[in-house]
C-alpha positions in Angstrom: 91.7 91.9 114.7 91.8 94.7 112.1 90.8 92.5 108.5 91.0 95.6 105.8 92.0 99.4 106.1 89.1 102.1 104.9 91.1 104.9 103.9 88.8 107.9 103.8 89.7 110.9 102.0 88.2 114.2 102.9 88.4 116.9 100.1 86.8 119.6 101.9 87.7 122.9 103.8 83.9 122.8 105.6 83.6 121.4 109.4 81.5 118.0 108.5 78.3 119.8 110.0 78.8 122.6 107.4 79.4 120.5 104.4 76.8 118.1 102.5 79.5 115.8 101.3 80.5 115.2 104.3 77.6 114.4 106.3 76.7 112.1 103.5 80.3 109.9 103.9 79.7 109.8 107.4 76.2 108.0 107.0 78.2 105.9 104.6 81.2 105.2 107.2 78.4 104.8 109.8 76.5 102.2 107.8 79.9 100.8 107.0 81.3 99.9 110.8 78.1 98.3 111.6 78.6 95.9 108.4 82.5 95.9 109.5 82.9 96.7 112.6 86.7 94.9 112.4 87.9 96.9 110.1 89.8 100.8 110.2 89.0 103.4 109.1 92.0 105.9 108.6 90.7 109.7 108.0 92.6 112.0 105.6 91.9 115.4 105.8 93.7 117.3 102.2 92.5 120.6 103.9 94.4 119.7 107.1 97.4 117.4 105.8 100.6 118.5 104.1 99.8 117.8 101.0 102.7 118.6 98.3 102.5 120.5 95.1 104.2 119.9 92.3 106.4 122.8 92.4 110.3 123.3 91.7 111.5 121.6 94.8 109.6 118.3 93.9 110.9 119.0 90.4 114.6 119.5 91.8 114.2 116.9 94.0 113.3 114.3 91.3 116.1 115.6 89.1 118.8 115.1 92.2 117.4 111.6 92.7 118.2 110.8 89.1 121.1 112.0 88.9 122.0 110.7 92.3 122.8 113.7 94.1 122.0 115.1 97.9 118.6 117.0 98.4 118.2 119.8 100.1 116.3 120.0 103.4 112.9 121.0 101.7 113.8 118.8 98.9 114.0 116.0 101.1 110.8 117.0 103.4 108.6 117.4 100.4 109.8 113.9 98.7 109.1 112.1 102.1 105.7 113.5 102.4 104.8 112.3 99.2 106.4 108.9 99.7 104.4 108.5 103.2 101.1 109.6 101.4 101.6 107.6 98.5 102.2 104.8 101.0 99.6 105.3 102.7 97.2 105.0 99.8 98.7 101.8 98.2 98.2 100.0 101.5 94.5 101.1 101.6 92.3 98.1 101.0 89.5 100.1 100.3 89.1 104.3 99.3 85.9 106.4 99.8 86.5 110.0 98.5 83.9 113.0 99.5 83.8 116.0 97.9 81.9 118.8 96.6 81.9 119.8 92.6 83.3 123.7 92.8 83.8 125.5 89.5 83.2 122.0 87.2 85.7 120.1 88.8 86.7 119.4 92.7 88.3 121.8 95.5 92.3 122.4 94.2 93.3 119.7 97.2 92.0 116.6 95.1 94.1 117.5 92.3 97.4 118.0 94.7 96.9 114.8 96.4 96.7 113.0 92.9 99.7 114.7 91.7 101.2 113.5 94.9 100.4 109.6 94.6 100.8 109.6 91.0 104.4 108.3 90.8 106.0 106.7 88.1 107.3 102.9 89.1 105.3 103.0 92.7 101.0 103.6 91.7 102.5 103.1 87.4 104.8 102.7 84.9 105.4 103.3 81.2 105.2 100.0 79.2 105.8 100.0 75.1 101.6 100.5 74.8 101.1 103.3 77.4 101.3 103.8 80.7 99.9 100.8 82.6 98.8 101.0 86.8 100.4 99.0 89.4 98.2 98.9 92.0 95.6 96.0 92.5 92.0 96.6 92.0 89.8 97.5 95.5 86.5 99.2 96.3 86.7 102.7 95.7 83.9 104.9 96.1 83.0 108.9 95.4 80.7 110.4 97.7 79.8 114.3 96.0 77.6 117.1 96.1 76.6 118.9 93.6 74.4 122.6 93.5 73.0 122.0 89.9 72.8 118.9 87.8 75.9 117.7 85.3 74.8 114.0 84.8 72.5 114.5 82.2 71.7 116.4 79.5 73.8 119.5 77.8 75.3 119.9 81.3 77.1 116.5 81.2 79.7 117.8 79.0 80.8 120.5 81.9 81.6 117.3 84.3 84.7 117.0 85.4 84.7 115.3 88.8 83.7 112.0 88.7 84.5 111.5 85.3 88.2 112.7 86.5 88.7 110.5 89.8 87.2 107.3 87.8 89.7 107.6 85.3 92.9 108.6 87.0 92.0 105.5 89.7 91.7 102.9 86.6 95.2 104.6 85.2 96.3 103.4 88.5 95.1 100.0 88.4 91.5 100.4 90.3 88.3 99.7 88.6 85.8 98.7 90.9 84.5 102.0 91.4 81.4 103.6 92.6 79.6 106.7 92.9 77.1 108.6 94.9 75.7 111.7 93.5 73.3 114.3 95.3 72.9 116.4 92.2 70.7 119.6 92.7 70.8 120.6 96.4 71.2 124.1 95.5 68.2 124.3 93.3 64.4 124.6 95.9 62.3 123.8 93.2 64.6 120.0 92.8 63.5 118.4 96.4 67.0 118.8 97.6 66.1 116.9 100.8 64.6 114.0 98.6 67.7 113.9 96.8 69.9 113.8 100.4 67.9 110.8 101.5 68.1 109.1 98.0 71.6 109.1 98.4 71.5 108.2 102.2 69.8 105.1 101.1 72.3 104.3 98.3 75.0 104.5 100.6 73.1 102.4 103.6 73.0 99.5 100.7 76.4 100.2 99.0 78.0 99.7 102.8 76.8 96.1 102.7 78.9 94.7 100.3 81.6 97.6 100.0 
């Protein structure tokens, strides 16, 4: 009997043998059936998904629903994808993201798929103080690689990964976040392997009680 629904979202192009992001979520997820071994684990590949942009079809499309007129075909694909992704994420009882940090930020994909589940009276809705989420809180957790090292120091104001995902989930409601950094694993002279099994040995704890 399945008791909660892992969703686990993928956010890189890499096979998971090439990529240290994900070889770290898959210790994680590991460490995490043994812990759970009742619960799914759904996989999400944004490399390998339809993933929608917000382009003028989506635009089109929301203006036709509004106004309460008939979608074309590619109006109608792209609104259903969203709606069947955006689903898919609200009915997640837990989310564990992996990604690498590229260029300051994450791969182009993580920023799609948030434009995607980011929909006004589904995930939030405008209130008279702001915008306010709609989703109840639930265990989400970031696992990312990094070459250099952003946490600290005058780097920390270049960061715009895991500053990003932790705000845009508490816009949508979720708070009990976490994060698992290797920091580094680009740089010989850092111990990049010490900094892998750090983070190996965060993860084995964090999948106790995740």
């Amino acid at each position: 009997m399945v008791i909660s629904t892992l969703l686990y979202i993928k956010v890189n192009p890499k096979t998971d043998d090439q990529s240290d992001s994900c070889k770290l979520a898959n210790h994680f997820l590991n460490e995490y059936k043994l812990h759970n071994p009742q619960d799914e684990i759904e996989i999400l590949d944004l490399y390998n998904a339809d993933i929608p942009f917000l382009d003028v079809d989506v635009f089109r499309a929301w203006g036709k629903f509004a106004a309460k007129e008939q979608l074309t075909s590619i109006e109608q694909e792209k609104s259903e994808r969203m709606d069947e992704l955006t689903d898919q994420f609200m009915a997640a009882d837990k989310v564990v993201f992996s990604a690498p940090f590229w260029n300051l930020s994450f791969p182009p994909m993580l920023k799609a798929y948030m434009d995607t589940i980011c929909i006004v009276g589904k995930t939030f809705h405008y209130t008279a103080d702001g915008a306010k989420g709609l989703l109840e809180d639930r265990p989400c957790l970031l696992v990312e690689t990094r070459g250099g090292f952003y946490s600290e120091g005058e780097n920390a104001k270049l960061e715009f990964s895991e500053s990003y995902l932790k705000a845009i989930m508490s816009f949508l409601g979720i708070y009990d976040f976490h994060s698992v950094i290797a920091e580094g694993i680009d740089v010989n002279s850092s111990n990049p392997d010490n900094m892998r099994e750090a983070c190996r040995t965060k993860l084995s704890e964090l999948a106790k009680k995740f």
